[in-house]
N, C-alpha and C positions, 0 to 999 in steps of 0.2 A: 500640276497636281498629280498625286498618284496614289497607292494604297486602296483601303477599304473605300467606297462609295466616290473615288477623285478625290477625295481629301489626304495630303500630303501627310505624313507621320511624324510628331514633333517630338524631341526630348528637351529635359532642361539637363542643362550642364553647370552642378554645382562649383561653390566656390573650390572644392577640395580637387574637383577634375569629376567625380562621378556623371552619371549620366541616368538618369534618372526619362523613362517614358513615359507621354501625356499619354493617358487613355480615361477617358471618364470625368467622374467627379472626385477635386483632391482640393485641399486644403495643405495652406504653406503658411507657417508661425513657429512658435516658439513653445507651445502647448504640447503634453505628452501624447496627447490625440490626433496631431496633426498628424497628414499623410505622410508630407516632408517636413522634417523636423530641422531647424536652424537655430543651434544656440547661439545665439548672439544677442547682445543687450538692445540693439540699438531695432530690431527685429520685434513685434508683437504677436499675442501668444496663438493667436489666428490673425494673419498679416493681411494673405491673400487667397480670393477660392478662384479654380478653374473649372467651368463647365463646357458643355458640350455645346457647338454652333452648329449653324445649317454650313456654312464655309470654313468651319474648323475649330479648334479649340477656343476658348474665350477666357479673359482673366477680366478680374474687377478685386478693388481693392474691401477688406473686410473690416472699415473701423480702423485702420490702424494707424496708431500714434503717428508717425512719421509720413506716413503716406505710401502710394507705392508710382512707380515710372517705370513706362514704354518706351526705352530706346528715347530718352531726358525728356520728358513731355509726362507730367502725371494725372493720371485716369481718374475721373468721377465717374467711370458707368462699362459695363461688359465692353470690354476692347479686345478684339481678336488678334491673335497670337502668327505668329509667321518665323519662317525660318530666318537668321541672321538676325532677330532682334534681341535686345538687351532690356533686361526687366533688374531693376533697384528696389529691395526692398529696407528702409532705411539703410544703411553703411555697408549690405551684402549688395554684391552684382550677379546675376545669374543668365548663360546664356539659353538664349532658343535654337536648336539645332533641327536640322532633318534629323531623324531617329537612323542610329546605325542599322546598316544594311544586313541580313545574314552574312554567317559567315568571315567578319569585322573582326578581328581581336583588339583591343585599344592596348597600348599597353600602358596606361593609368587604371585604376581600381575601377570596371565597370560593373555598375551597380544597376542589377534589375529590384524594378518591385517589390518586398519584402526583406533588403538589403539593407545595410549599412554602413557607414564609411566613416571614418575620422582623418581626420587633418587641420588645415588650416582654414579656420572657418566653423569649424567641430558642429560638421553637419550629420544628421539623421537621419533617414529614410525609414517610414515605419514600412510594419509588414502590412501588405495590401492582401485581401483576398481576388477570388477570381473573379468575380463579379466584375468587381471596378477593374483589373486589367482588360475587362470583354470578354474573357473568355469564359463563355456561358456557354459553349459544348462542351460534353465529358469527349475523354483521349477516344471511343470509338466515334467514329465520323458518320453522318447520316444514311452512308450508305455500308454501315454494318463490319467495317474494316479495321482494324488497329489503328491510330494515329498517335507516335508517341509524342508526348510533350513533357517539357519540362515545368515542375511548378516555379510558384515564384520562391525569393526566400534563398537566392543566390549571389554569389559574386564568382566575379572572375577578374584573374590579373597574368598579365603573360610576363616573367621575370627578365631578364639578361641574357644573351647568349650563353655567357660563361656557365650557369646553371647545369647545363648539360640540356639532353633531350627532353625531358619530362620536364619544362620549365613555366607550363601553363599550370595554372592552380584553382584550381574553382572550390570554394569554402561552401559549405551549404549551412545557413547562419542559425538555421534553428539547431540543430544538434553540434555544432561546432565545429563538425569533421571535415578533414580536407582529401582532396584527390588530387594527385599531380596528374597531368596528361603530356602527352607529347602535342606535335603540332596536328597531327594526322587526327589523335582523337579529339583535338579541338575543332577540328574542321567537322568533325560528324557531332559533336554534340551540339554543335549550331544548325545541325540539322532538325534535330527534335521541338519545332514548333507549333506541331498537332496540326501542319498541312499535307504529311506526307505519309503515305500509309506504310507497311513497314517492306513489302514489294519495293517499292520505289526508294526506301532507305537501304534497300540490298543493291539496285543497281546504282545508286549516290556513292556508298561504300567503295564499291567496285572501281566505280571509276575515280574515285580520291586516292584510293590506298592500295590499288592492284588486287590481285588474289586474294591477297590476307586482310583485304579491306572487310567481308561478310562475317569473317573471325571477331575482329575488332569490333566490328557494330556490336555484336551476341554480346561479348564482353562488357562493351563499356555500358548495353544498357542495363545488365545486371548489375552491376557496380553502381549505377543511380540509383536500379531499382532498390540495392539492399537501404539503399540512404535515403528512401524514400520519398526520392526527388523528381517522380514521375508521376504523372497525373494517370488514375486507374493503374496503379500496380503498386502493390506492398511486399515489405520485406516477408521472407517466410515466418506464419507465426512461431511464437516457442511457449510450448506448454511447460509454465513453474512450478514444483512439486512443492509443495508446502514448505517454510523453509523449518529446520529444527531450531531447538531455542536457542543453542551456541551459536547457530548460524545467524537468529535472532539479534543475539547479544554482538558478535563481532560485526556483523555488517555496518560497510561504512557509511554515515551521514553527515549530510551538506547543507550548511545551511551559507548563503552566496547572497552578495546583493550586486546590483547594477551600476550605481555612480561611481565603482571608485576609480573607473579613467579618468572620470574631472577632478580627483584627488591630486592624481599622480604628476597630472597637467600642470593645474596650481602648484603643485610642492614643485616642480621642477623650474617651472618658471622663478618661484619664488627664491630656493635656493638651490635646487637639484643640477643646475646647469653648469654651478662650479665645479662640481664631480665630473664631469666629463672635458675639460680642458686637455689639452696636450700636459700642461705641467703638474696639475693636478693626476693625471694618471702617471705619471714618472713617478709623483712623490708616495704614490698607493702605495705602488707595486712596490717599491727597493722598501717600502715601512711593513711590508707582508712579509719580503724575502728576511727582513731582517727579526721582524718578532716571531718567524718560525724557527729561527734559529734560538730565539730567546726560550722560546717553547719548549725546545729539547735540549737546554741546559736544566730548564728546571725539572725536565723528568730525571735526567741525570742525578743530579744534585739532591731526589726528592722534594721541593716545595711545598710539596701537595699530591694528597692520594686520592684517585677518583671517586666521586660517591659519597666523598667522606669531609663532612663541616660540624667542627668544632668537638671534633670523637664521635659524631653521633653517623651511624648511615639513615636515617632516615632524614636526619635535617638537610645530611648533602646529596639523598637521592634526590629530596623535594627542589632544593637548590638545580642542581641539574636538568631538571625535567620542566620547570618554570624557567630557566636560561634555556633551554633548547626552542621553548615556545618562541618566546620573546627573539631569540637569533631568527629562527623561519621567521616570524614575521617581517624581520628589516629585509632579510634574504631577497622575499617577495616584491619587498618594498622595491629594492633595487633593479628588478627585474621591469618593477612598473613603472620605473625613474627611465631606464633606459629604451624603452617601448615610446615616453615621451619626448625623449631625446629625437628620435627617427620620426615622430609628427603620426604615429599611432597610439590607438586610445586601449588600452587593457577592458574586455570585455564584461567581464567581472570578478571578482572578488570575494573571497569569506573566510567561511572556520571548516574543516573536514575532520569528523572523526573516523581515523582508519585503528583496527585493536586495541578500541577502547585510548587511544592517544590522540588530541586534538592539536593541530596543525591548522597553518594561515596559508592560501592559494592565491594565486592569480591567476586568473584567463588571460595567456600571453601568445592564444591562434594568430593575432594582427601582423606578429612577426612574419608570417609565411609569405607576405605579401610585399619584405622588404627583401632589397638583394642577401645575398648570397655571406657579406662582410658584414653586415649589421644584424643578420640573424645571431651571425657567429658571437658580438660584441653584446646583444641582449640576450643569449643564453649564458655567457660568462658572468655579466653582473654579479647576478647572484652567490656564484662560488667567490669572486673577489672581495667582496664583502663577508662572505666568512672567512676568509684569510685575512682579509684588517680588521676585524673586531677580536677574531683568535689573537693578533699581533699586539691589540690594543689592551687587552687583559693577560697577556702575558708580562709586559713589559710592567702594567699595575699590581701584577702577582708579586714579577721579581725587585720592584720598589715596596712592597706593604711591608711590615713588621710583621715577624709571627703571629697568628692567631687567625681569628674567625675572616676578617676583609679579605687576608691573602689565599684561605681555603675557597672563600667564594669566588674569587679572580682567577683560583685557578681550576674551578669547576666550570666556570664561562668559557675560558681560555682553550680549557678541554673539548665542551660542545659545540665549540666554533669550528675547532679542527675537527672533530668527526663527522659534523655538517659539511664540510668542505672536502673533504678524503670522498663521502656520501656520493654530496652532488659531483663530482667531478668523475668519478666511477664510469668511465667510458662503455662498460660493456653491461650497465641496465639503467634501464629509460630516464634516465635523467639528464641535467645537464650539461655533462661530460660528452655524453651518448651523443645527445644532439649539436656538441660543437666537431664532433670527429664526422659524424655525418655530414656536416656542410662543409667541412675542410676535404674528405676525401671524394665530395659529389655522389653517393654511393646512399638511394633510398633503402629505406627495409634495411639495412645494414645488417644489423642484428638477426633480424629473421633467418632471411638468407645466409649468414656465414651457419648457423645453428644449425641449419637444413643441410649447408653442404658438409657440414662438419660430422655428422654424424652421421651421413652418405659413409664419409672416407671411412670412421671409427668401423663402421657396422660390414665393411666389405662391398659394397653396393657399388655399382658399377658409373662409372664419374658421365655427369650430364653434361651438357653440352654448353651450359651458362655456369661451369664451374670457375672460379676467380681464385688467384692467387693472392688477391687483394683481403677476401673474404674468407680465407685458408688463415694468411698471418692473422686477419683481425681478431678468430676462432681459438686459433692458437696461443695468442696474445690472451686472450680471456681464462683460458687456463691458468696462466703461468700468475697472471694478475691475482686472481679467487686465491691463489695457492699462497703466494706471497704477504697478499693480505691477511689470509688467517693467521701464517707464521708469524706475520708481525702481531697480530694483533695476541696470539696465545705467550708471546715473548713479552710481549708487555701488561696483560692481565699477570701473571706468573711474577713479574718483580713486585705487583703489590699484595701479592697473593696472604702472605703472612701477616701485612699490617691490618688487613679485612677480615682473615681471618683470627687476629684479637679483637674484631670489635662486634663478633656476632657469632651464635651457634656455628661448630665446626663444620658439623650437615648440613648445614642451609648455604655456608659460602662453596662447600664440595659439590653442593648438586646444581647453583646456578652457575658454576664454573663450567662441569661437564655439561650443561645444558649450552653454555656460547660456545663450547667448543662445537659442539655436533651442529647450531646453525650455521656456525662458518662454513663448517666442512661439506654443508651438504650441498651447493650451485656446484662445486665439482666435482660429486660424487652423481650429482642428477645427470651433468653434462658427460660425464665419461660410463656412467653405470649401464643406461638403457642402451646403445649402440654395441659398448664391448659385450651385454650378455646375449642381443643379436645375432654377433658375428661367433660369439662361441657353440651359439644354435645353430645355425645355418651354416657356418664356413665362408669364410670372404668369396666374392663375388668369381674368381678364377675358377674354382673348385666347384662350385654350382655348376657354371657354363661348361664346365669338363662332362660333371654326371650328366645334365642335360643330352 
């Protein structure tokens, strides 16, 4: 025996691998109330409760249909709990463990209290408060000192080598956000248990991580603090100034719900599985490579002008904008087909209205916790799928007879490809961005090339984390904004006269020059504020001279 009072520390170890800590009073069913939640049919909706003994934890079964069993022997009455036993609750197995020790990384999904996990088994974990963890002191200690701690409400997963250094990931599940850490700050955030006052987290630091250890502690507990993952410490607050009515009117709203990972589950199992074959992806890809080609005979050729169904632009604006809906939403779909595929559940789901335009989301955070190659393969999803449904309404375009079907085929066709041009946009936040980021191991990608790039533009003298990696990707985002607009004012302009016969000359002249100056403005943002900088100041040579 050992821990608080000689009594030994138990976890249960879910079916999915989580690890789950006894502390307290908990309930184990199938109920949304339950502590630990286990969807499983063959599981009731309060299975089993666990209480507190004078020698340790104790389980008894709560009514439930099936029954419950201690290591094949099943319980009529409080039976105490021990390390290495096995607990059945109908068709689930769950083990009993000693409680990982400080310090521990597993590298399966380690789920503290207020956690949760998906896999096989499509297990639960509610959020617990402090209370039922024990811990019923606040982070200062009795004797008046700091004691940081972490709340509940986390996970952690330590990735593959291959990741690179930053391969540890702690999700903090109420706000969704992630933090990568290296191993050094994983060893000190296992330090924050609210036993150690923050003296004794400077000399822990020190001797973990050398010199630069007392750096790192500062850091990374700000970095909880801002995510307000510390017991007794808040983010800074921020005072809101009233918003104005445009700002009223444009702010975006969400309305989300929670099931639709057991959607994604079922539809994958059901038919989603065939989409991810070996032969099934050969026959995607060469049916995308081939209807993009389809695609740009019919602009060629003229088929179909964008916007425009049956002469009218309002019938094929509305056409267009009702096809854009409906593509995001399979978009999504696919992204929560392939999150099922890897045995992760999609968090949640809805409608967002961003300017006044309504759009379908998925929560696809679960990714973060798979390697490195599967991130890559569920953030592709999505643009793959608008490249075969672009392929699959082109090919219907250039099969329809003239008229209204083949305008609408080719307004589909349309918004599939610029859905997919959209999502595949490596240099903003999408999921182009996020497959370059895990192909070239390189967090912040974006940020950082931004920062350094505008270092170089502005004259500034080069840091000492400057990347060549992050120069081309910079430079790359140029040449990309630049190209894209070209293309894109090259191809408004061939239909410029047919739209212009089908509405005031003014009306298609001013939303003309209006796409023009959005395009242009990500590279006049990105070269503007540095080049006028350096015409202020003088590049960094010339400073250090007058200096």
């Amino acid at each position: 025996m050992n821990g608080s009072g000689g009594v030994e520390p138990l976890a249960l170890v879910l079916p999915d691998g989580a690890r789950v800590p006894i502390a307290g009073e908990m309930t184990i069913g199938r109920a949304a109330h339950a502590n630990v939640r286990i969807l499983d049919r063959s599981v009731s909706r309060v299975h089993a409760r666990i209480s507190d003994g004078a020698g340790g934890p104790l389980i008894e079964d709560a009514g439930s249909t099936w029954g419950t069993s201690l290591s094949g022997r099943i319980i009529n009455g409080p039976t105490r709990l021990w390390a290495g036993a096995q607990l059945r609750l109908g068709n689930v197995a769950i083990e009993v463990v000693g409680d990982t020790p400080p310090g521990a990384i597993d590298t399966g999904p380690a789920v503290q209290p207020g956690a949760s996990a998906s896999g096989p088994g499509e297990t639960v974990v509610m959020p617990l408060d402090a209370t039922f963890l024990g811990l019923r002191t606040p982070a200062v200690g009795v004797d008046g000192r700091l004691r940081p701690r972490v709340r509940s409400g986390w996970a952690l997963k330590r990735l593959d080598d291959s990741e690179g250094p930053a391969r540890v990931v702690l999700r903090d599940l109420r706000s969704g956000a992630y933090l990568r850490m290296d191993d050094e700050d994983a060893a000190l955030f296992d330090l924050f248990d609210g036993q150690r006052t923050v003296l004794e987290l400077l000399v822990e630091a020190e001797r973990l991580a050398g010199a630069e250890g007392p750096g790192r502690l500062a850091r990374l507990l700000a970095e909880l603090a801002d995510r307000d993952l510390l017991d007794g410490a808040r983010s800074a607050p921020v005072v809101d100034r009233p918003a104005r009515r445009l700002e009223q009117i444009l702010k975006p709203r969400e309305r989300s719900w929670e099931g639709v990972g057991e959607y994604f589950e079922r539809a994958y199992h059901r038919w989603g599985r065939v989409l991810f074959s070996p032969l099934a992806v050969t026959v995607l890809i060469l049916f995308a490579l081939a209807g993009f080609g389809a695609f740009a005979y019919l602009v060629g050729a003229r088929y179909g002008t964008p916007f425009v169904v049956a002469r009218r632009l309002v019938i094929g604006g509305a056409v267009f904008i009702a096809g854009r809906f409906a593509l995001v939403a399979v978009h999504e779909l696919c992204h929560g087909l392939a999150l099922a595929h890897y045995g992760r559940r999609a968090g949640r789901g809805g409608l967002r209205l961003v300017l006044m335009f309504p759009y379908a989301f998925v929560d696809t955070g679960e990714a973060y916790f798979e390697p490195r190659g599967h991130r890559i393969v569920i953030s592709a999803a999505g643009p793959a799928c608008d490249l075969t449904l672009g392929a699959a309404f082109a090919f219907a375009c250039a099969a329809a007879p003239r008229g209204s079907l083949r305008d609408v085929c080719f307004q589909l066709a349309f918004g599939a490809y610029v859905g997919a041009f959209f999502n595949l946009n490596p240099f903003i936040d999408r999921d182009g961005y996020n497959i370059l980021v895990d192909f070239l191991r390189e967090p912040r990608l974006r940020q950082r090339a931004r920062q350094q790039f505008a270092r170089s533009l502005s004259g500034a003298p080069r840091d000492g984390q400057d990347s060549s990696v992050l120069g081309r990707y910079a430079l790359a985002g140029v040449i990309w904004s630049g190209l894209g607009a070209t293309f894109a004012i090259v191809f408004s302009l061939r239909y410029y006269r047919r739209l212009d016969a089908l509405a005031p000359h003014g009306v298609i002249l001013t939303a003309f020059i209006a796409f023009y100056v959005v395009l242009l403005i990500p590279v006049l943002a990105q070269l503007g504020a540095p080049l006028a900088k350096r015409a202020r100041l003088g590049p960094a040579e010339v400073n250090r001279v007058i200096r």
